[in-house]
C-alpha positions as CSV (number, residue, x, y, z in Angstrom):
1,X,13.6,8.2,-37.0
2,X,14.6,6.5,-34.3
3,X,17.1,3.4,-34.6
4,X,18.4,1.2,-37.6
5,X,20.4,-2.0,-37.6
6,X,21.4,-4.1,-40.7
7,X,23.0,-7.1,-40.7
8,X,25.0,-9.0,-43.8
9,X,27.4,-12.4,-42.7
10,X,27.5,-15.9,-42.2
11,X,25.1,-16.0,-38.7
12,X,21.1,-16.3,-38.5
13,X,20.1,-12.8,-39.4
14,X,17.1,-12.5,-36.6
15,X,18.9,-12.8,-33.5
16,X,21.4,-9.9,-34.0
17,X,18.6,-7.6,-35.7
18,X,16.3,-8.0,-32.6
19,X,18.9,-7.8,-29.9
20,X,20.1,-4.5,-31.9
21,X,16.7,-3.1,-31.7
22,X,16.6,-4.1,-28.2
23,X,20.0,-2.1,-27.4
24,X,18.0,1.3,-29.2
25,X,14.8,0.9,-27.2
26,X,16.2,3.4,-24.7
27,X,16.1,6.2,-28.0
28,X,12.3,6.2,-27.6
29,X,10.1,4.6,-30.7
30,X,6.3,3.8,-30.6
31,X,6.4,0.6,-33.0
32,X,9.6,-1.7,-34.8
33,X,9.8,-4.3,-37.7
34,X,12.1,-6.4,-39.7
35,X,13.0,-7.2,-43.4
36,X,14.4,-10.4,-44.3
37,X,16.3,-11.3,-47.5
38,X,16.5,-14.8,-48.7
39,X,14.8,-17.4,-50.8
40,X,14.5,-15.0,-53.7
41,X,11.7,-12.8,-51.3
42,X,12.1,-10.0,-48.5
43,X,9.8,-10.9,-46.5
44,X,8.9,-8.4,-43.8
45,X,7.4,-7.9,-40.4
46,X,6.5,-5.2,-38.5
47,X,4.0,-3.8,-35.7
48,X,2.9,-1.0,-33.7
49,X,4.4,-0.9,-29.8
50,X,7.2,-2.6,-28.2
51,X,9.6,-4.9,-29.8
52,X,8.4,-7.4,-27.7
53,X,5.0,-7.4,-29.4
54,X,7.3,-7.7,-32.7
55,X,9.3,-10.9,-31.7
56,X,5.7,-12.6,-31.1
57,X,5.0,-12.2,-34.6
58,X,8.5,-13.6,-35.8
59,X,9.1,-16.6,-37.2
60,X,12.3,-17.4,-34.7
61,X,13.2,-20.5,-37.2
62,X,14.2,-18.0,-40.4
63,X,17.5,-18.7,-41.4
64,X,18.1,-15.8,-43.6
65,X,21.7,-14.3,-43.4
66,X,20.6,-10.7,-44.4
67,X,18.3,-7.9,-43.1
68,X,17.3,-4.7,-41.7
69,X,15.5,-3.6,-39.1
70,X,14.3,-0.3,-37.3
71,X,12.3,1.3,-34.6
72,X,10.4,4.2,-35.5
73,X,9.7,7.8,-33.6
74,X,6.5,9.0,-35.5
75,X,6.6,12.0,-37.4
76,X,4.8,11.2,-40.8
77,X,1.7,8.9,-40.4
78,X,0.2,7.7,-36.7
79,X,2.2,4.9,-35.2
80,X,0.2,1.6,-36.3
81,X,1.1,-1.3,-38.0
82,X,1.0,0.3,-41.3
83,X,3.2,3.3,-41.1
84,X,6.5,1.2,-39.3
85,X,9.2,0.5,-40.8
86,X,10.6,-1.4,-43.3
87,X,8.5,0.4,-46.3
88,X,8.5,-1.6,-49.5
89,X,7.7,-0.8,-53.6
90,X,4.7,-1.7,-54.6
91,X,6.3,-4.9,-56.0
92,X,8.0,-5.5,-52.5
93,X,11.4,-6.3,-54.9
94,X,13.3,-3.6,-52.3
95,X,12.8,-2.6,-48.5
96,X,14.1,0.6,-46.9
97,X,14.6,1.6,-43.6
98,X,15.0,5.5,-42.8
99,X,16.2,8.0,-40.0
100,X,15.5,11.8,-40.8
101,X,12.5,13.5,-42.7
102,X,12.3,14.0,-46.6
103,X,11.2,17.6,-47.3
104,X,10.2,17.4,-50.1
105,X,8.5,13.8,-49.9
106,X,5.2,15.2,-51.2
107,X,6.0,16.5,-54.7
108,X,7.8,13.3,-55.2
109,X,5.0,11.2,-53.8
110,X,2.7,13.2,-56.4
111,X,5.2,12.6,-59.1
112,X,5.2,8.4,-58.4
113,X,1.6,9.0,-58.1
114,X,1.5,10.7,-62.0
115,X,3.8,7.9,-62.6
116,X,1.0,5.2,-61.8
117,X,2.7,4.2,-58.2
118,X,0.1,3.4,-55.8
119,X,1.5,3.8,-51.7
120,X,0.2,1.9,-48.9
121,X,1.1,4.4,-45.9
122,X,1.8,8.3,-44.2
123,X,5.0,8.3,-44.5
124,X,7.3,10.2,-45.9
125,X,9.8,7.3,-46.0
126,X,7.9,4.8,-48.6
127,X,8.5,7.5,-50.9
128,X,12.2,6.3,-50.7
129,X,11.2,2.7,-51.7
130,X,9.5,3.0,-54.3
131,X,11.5,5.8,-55.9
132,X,14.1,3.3,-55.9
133,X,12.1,0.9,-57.5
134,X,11.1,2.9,-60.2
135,X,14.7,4.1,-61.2
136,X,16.3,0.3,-60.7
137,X,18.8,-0.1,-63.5
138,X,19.7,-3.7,-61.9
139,X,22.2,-2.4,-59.5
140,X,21.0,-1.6,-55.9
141,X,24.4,0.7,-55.3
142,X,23.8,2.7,-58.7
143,X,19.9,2.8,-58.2
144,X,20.0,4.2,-54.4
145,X,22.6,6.7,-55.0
146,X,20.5,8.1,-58.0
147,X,17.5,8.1,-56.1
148,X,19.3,10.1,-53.3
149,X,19.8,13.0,-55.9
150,X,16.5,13.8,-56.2
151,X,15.9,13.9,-52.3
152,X,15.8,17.1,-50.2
153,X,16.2,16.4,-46.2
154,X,17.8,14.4,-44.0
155,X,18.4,10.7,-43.6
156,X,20.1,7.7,-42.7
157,X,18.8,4.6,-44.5
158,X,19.9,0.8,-45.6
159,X,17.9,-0.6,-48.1
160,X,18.0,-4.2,-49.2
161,X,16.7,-6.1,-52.8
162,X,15.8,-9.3,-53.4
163,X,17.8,-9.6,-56.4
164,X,20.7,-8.9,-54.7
165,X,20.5,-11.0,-51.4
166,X,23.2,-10.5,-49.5
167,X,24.1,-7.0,-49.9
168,X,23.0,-3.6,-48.0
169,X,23.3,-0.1,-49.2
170,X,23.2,2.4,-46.5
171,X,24.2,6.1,-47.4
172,X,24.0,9.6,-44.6
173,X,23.1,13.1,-44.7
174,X,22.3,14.8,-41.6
175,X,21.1,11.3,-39.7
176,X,23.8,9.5,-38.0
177,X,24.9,5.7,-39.4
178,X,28.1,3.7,-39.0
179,X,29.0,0.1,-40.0
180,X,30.2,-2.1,-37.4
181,X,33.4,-4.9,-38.7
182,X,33.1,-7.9,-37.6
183,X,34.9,-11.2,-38.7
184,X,33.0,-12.2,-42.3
185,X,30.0,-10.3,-40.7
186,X,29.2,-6.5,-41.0
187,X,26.4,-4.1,-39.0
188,X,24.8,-1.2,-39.7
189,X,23.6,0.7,-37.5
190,X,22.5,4.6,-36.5
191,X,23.9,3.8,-32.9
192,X,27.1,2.2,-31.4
193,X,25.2,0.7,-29.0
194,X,23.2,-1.5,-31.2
195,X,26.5,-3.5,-32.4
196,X,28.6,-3.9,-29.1
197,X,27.9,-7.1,-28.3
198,X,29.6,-7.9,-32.0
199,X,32.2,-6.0,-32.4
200,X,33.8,-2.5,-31.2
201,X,35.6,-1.8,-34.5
202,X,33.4,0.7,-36.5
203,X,33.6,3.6,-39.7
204,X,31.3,6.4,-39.1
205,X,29.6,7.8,-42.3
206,X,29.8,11.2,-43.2
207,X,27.5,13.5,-44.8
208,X,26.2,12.4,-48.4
209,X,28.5,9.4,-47.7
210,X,27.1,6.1,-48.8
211,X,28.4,2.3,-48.3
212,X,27.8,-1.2,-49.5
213,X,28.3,-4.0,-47.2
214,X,28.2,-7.9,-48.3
215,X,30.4,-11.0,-47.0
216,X,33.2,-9.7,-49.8
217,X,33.8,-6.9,-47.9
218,X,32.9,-3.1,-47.3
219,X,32.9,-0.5,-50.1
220,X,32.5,3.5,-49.5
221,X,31.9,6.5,-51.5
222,X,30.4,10.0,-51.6
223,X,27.0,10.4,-53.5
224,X,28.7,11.2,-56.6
225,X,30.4,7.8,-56.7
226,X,34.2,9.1,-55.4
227,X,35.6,6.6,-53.5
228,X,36.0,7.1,-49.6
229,X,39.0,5.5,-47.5
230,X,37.6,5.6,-43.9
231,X,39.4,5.5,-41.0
232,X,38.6,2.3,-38.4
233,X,37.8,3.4,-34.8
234,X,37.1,1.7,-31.8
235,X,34.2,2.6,-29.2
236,X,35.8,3.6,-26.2
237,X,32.5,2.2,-24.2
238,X,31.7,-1.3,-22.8
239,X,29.0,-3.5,-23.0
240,X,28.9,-3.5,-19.4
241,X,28.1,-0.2,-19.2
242,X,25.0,-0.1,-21.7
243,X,23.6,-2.5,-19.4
244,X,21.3,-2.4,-15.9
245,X,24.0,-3.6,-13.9
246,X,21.6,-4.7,-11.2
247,X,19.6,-1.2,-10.7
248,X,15.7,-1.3,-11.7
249,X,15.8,1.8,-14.3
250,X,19.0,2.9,-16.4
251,X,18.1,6.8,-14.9
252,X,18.8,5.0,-11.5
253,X,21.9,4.0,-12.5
254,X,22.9,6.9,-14.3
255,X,22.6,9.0,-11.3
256,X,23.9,7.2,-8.7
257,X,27.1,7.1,-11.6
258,X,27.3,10.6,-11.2
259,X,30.4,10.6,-8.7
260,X,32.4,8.3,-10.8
261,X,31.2,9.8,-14.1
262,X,32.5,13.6,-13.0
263,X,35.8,11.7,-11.9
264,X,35.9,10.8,-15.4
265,X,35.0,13.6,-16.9
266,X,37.9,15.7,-14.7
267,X,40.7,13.0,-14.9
268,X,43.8,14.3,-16.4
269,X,42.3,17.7,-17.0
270,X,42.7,19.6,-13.7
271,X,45.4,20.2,-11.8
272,X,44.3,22.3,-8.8
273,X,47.7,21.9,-7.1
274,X,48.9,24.7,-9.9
275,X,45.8,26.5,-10.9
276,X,45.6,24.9,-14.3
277,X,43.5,23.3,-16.5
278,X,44.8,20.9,-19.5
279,X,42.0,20.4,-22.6
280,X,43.6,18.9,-25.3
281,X,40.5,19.1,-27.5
282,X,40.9,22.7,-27.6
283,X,44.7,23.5,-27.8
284,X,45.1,24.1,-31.4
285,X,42.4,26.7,-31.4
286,X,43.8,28.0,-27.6
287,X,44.5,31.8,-29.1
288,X,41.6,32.4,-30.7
289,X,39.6,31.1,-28.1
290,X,41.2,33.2,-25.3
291,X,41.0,36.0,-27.5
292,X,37.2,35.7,-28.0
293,X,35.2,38.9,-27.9
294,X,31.9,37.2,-27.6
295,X,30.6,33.7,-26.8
296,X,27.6,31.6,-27.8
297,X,26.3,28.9,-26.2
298,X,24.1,26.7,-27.9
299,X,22.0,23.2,-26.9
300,X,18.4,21.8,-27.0
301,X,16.3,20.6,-23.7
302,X,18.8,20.1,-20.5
303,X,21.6,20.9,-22.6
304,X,20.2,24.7,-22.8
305,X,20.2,24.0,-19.6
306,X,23.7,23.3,-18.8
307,X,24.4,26.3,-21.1
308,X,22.5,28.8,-18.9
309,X,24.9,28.1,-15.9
310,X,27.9,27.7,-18.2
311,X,26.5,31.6,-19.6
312,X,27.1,32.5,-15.8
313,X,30.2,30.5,-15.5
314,X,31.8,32.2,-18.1
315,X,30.8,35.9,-17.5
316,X,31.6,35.2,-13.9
317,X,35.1,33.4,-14.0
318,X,36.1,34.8,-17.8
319,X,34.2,38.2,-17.6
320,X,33.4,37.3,-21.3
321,X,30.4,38.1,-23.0
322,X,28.1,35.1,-23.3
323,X,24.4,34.3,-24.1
324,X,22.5,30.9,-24.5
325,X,20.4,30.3,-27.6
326,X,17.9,27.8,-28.4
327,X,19.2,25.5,-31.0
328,X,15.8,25.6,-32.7
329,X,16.1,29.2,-32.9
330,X,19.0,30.2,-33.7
331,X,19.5,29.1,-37.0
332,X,16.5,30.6,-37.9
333,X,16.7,34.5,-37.0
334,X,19.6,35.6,-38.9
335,X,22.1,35.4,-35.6
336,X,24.5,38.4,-35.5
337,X,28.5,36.5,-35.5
338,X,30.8,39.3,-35.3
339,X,34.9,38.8,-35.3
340,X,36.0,36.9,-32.5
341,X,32.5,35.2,-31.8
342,X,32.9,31.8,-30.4
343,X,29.9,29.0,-30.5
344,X,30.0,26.1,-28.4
345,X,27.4,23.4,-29.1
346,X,26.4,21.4,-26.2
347,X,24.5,18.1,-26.7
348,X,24.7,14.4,-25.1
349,X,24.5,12.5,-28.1
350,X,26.4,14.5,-30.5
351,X,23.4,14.4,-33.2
352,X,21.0,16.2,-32.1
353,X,19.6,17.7,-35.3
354,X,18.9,21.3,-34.2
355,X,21.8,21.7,-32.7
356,X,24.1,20.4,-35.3
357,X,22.1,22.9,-37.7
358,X,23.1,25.7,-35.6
359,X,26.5,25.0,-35.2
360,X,26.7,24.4,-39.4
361,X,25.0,28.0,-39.4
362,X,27.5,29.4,-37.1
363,X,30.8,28.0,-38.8
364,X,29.0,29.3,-42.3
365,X,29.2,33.0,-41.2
366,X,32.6,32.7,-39.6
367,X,32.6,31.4,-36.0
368,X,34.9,29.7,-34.1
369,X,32.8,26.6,-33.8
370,X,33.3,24.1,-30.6
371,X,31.6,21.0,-29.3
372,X,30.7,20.0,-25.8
373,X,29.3,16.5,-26.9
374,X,29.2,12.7,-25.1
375,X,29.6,10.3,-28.2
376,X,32.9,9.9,-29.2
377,X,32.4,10.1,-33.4
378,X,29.2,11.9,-33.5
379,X,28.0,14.3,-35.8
380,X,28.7,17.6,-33.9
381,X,32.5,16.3,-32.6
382,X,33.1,15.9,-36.6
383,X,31.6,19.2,-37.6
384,X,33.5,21.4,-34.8
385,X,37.1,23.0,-35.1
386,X,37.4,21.9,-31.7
387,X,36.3,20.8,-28.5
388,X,35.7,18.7,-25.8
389,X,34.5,15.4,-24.8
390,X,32.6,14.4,-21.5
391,X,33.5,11.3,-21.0
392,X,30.7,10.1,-18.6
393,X,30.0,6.9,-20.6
394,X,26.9,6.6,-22.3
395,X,23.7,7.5,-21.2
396,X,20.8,5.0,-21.9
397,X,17.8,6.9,-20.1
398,X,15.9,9.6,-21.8
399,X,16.1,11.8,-19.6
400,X,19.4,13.4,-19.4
401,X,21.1,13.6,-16.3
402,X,25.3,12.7,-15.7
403,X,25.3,14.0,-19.2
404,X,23.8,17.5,-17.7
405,X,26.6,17.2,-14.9
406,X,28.9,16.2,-16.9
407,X,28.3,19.2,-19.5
408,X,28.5,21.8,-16.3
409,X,31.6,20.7,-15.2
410,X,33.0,20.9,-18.9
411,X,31.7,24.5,-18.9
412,X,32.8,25.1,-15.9
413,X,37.0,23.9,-16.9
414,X,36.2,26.4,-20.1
415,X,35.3,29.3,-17.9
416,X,38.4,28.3,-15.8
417,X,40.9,27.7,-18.4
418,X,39.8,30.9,-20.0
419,X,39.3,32.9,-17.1
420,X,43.4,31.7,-15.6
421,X,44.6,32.8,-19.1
422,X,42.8,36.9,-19.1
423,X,42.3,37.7,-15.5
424,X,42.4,35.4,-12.7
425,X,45.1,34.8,-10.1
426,X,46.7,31.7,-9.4
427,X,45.1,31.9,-5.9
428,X,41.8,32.2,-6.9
429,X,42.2,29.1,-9.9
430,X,43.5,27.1,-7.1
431,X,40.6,27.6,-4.7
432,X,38.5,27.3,-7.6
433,X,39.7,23.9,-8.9
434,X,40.5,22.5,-5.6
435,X,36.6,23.0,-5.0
436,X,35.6,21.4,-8.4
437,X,38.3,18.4,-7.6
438,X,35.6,17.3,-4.4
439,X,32.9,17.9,-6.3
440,X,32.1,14.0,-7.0
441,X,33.1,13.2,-3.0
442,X,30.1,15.5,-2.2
443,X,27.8,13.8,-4.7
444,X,28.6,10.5,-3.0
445,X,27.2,12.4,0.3
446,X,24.2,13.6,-1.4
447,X,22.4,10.2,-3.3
448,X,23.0,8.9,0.5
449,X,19.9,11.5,0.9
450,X,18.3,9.1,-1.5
451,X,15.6,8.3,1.1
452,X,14.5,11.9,1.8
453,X,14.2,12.6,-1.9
454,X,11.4,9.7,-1.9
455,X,9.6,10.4,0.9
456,X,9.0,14.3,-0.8
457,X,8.0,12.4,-3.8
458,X,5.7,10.5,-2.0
459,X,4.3,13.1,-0.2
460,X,3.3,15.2,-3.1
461,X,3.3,13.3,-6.0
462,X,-1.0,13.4,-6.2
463,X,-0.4,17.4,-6.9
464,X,-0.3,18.4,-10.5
465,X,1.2,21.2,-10.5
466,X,4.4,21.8,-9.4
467,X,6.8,25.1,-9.3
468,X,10.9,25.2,-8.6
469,X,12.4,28.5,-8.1
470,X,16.5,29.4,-7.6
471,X,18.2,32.8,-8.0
472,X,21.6,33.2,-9.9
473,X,23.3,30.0,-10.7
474,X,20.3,28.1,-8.9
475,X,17.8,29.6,-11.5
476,X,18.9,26.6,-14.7
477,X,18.4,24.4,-11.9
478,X,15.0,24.9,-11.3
479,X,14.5,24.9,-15.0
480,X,16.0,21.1,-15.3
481,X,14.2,20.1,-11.7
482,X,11.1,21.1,-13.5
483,X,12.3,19.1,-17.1
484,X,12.9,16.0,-15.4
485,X,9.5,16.4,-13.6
486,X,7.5,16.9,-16.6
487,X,9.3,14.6,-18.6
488,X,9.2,11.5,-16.6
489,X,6.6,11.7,-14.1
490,X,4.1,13.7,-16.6
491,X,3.6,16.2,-13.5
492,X,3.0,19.7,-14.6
493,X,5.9,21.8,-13.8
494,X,7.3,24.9,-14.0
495,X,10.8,26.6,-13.2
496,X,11.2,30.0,-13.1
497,X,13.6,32.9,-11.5
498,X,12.2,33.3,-7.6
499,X,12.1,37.1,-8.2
500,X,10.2,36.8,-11.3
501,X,7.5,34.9,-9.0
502,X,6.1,38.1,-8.2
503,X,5.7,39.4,-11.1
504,X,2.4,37.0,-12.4
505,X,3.0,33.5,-11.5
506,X,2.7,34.2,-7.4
507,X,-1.5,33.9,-8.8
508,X,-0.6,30.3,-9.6
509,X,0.0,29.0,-5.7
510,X,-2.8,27.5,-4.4
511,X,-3.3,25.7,-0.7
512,X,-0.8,22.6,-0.2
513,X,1.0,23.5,-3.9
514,X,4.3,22.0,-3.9
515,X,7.1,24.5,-4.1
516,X,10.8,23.9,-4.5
517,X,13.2,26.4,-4.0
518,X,17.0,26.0,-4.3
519,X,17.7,28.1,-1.3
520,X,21.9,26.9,-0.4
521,X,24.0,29.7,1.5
522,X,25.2,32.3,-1.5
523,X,24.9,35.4,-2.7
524,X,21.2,35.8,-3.1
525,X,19.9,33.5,0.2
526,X,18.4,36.6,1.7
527,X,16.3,37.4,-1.1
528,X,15.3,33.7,-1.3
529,X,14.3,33.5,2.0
530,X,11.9,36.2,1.4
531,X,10.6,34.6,-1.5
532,X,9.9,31.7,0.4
533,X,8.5,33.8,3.0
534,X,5.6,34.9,-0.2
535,X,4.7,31.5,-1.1
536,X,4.1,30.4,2.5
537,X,2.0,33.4,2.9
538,X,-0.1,31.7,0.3
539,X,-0.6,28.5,1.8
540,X,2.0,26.9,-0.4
541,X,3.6,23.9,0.3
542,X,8.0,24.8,0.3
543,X,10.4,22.0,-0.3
544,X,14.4,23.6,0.0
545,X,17.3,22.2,-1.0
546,X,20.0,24.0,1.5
547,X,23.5,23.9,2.3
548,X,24.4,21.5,5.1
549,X,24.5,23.8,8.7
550,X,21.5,26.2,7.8
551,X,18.9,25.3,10.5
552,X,16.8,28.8,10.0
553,X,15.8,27.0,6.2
554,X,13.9,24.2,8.4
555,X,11.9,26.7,10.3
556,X,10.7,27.7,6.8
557,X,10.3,24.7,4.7
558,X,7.6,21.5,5.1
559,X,11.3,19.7,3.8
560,X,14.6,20.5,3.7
561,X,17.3,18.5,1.9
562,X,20.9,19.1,2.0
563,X,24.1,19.8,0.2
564,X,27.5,19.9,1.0
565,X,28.9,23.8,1.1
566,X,30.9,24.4,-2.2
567,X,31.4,27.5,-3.9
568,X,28.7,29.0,-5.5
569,X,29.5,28.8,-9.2
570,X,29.8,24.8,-8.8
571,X,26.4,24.4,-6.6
572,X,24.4,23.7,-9.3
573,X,26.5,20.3,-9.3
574,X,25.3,19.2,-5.9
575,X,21.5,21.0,-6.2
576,X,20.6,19.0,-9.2
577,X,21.1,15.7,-7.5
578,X,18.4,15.8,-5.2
579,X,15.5,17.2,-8.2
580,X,16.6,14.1,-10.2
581,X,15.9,11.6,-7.5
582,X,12.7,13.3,-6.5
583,X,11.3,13.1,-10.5
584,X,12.8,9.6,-10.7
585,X,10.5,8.7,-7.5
586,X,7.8,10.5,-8.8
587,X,7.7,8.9,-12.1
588,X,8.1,5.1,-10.3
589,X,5.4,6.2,-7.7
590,X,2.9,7.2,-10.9
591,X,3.5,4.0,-12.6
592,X,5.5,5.6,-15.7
593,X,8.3,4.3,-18.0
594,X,11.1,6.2,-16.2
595,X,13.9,5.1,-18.9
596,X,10.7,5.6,-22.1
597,X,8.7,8.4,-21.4
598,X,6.0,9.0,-23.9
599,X,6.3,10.7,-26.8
600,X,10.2,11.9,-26.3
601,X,13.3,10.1,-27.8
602,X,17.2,10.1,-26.6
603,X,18.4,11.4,-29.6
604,X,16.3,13.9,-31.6
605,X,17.5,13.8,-35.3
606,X,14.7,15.9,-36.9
607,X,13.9,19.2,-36.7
């Protein structure tokens, strides 16, 4: 992994390959490179670090019409020059560029090895290439898809020959891909993004789906050569809104979004004047859902995240049965799905590998399988019965936050829905909804707090080690204050529940150690209080965020900053607004890549 853009038409090749690239930088990659077909030669470029260290490298004067080009996420081989992508054969007749990880890369690298191949790099990808090259038959269609059959893993890739200028093969399993249709002109790509600025008309590949693009047109089948028909669909997003728009970081921007985002994310689904909530994703599976004995919620990283409070949300407002699951570990420890179990996948991009894996697991023992995704086509919306989109427009920085609000107030319409069609009074869905409709009002009120949330940053950003606690719905929230913390600012941190402080991690706090606590007015603000009361016993230092009103919190805390009063099952809306301004601070104040942390990537599509 991470990105892949292709190119076949009538313009210069370069330009649209590097500005694709540039559109996937936000996907996290540690080096990038091109393969150019024309003139009888593919001739290929490629370096470790930023794509800006590539372009210096290009020759900007290449005319070609054809060629691929990818940024790469390590995980065979160390990033360097060598191991980036495009991979050659050993004759350099065929370039391939590749999402995903081939299992079983190394019995076929001894095989090509046996066979008197020599390879050049780590990866598991150049296996590819020159597997292709050894079974060539003269036509680059034929020749991938009978290379594919001998592969075992996941993968998107688009290979190009330089006997057949002009044309890519691309071909899916488990790695997202689509082409993008433009006029005499076609992209491919692993993200929408990449091909906005072209066109907006796009086919999404399917699993063991593969295509051939050249100026004649588009042709699609399965892996065992059955033609495809495949549907046209437009991306519902803008180029505008993949762009800075005048902010310094895309996190920036994507938080101070927030208000309008949830406004999104809510229109034409709630209607708190009645008590009633309207998701048309899930209506054809409406019975079986309300009838559901038992539901899983399943996600990765902040998504887990936003499935710990929709876990509460649901028990709470539903009174059904729910647990959250690790993605990553779910699939993996023969999970108990009983009749009437429901699983609900929550993830951003829609591909995240793990999570799509468990949600394939789920459907094969007989759940009721929903999505709670962002990307309109993704993998996970295809693989669901049903479910629900966010609609918060995309997200460009890594670290995930209107998605995470976004995927709480999606949980929080399913816990509604369901909880107005077993138990709750019109009364109480009114109040309820009425609340959630204000919800992005009172994030307005709390980025104007903007300034407070910096000066915390930049009074403790030299500690590292940092520890948020909340109780109840509070208690995901400290876990995602802490993930955005860690993840941007590369500031130790850890979230925990405050009454699990006590039990081992209280020998942690040290003299001047930051501590923030979600401490608003609710069920549990007592037994916060007191909990605050232990760490300032032990000279540590207590940020709160409190509900607007509560004075005794600033006799307590070295900072205190406030949220509008809501109800307590939609706090976690308004508390997570100030811990993502604080780690965005942080990570500016530090001198890090807010929108590229190290090491991480957007979309994760291996496991």
């Amino acid at each position: 992994m991470c990105g892949i853009v292709g190119y076949v038409g009538t313009k210069q090749a370069l330009p649209i390959l590097i500005e694709g690239l540039k559109r996937l930088e936000y996907r996290g990659y540690d080096s990038a490179g091109v393969a150019l077909v024309a003139d009888d030669a593919i001739r290929i470029t490629k370096s470790a670090g930023r794509i800006s260290v590539l372009e210096q490298c290009l020759d900007h004067d290449d005319n070609a019409i054809t060629g691929i080009a990818h940024t790469r996420w390590a995980t065979h081989g160390a990033p360097n020059d060598i191991n980036a992508h495009p991979h050659t054969d050993q004759s350099e007749r065929f370039a391939v560029v590749h999402n995903g990880i081939i299992e079983n890369y190394r019995a076929l690298r001894t095989y090509l090895q046996n066979q008197g191949v020599e390879f050049k790099t780590d990866t598991d990808t150049e296996v590819l290439a020159q597997l292709i090259a050894l079974v060539y038959d003269g036509n680059l269609e034929e020749t991938v898809r009978k290379a594919l059959h001998e592969v075992r893993g996941t993968y998107g890739i688009a290979v190009v020959c330089k006997d057949e200028p002009g044309v890519i093969v691309a071909a899916k399993r488990g790695s997202p891909l689509l082409v993008g249709i433009g006029e005499d002109e076609y992209i491919v790509a692993s993200d929408a993004s990449a091909i906005l600025a072209h066109t907006s008309q796009v086919v999404y590949l399917e699993d063991d789906e593969m295509v051939r693009v050249s100026q004649d047109g588009l042709r699609t089948t399965t892996l065992e050569d059955i033609p495809v028909t495949k549907r046209i669909q437009e991306i519902e997003w803008t180029l505008d809104q993949i762009e800075l728009g005048g902010h310094e970081h895309f996190m920036l921007k994507e938080i101070y979004e927030q208000d309008a985002a949830l406004q999104n994310c809510m229109r034409g689904r709630i209607d708190a004047e009645n008590g009633t909530i309207h998701l048309g994703g899930i209506a054809d599976v409406a019975r079986e859902l309300t009838r559901a004995k038992r539901i899983i919620l399943t996600g990765c990283g902040t998504a887990w995240h936003a499935g710990l409070v929709g876990e509460y949300l649901i028990e709470d407002l539903a009174r059904i049965p729910c647990e959250v699951e690790y993605a990553s570990e779910f699939r993996y420890r023969n999970p108990i799905i009983e009749d009437g179990t429901v699983v609900i996948a929550i993830s951003q991009s829609g591909e995240t590998a793990d999570t799509l894996a468990a949600l394939e697991e789920a459907k094969q023992r007989g759940a009721l399988a929903l999505g709670v995704v962002n990307v309109v086509g993704s993998s996970i919306a295809r693989t669901t019965d049903a479910g629900i989109y966010l609609h918060v427009g995309p997200e460009i920085g890594v670290a995930s936050t209107k998605a995470f609000s976004g995927q709480v107030v999606v949980l929080s319409m399913i816990a509604s829905y369901l909880g107005r069609r077993r138990h709750m009074s019109q009364p109480a869905a009114e109040q309820l909804l009425s609340a959630l409709d204000r919800i992005p009002a009172q994030i307005t009120s709390v980025l104007e707090q903007n300034d407070a949330c910096k000066k915390v940053a930049q009074d403790y950003v030299d500690r590292e080690n940092w520890l948020y606690l909340g109780r109840g719905y509070q208690y995901p929230v400290a876990l995602e204050g802490a993930l955005k913390l860690k993840e941007i600012s590369y500031i130790h941190a850890e979230g925990l529940a405050a009454a699990e402080m006590k039990h081992g991690p209280i020998a942690l706090i040290t003299d001047d150690m930051p501590v923030v606590f979600i401490a608003t007015q609710g069920s549990q603000y007592d037994k916060v209080t007191s909990n605050i009361e232990e760490v300032r016993s032990r000279g540590g230092r207590v940020i709160a965020i409190a509900t607007e009103g509560d004075r005794q919190i600033a006799e307590l805390a070295e900072a205190v900053i406030y949220v509008p009063d809501t109800l307590e099952p939609l706090q976690p809306l308004l508390t997570v607004i100030p811990l993502q301004l604080i780690a965005y601070h942080a990570a500016v104040l530090r001198g890090c890549n807010v929108d590229k942390p190290r090491n991480l990537a957007k979309s994760v599509t291996v496991e």
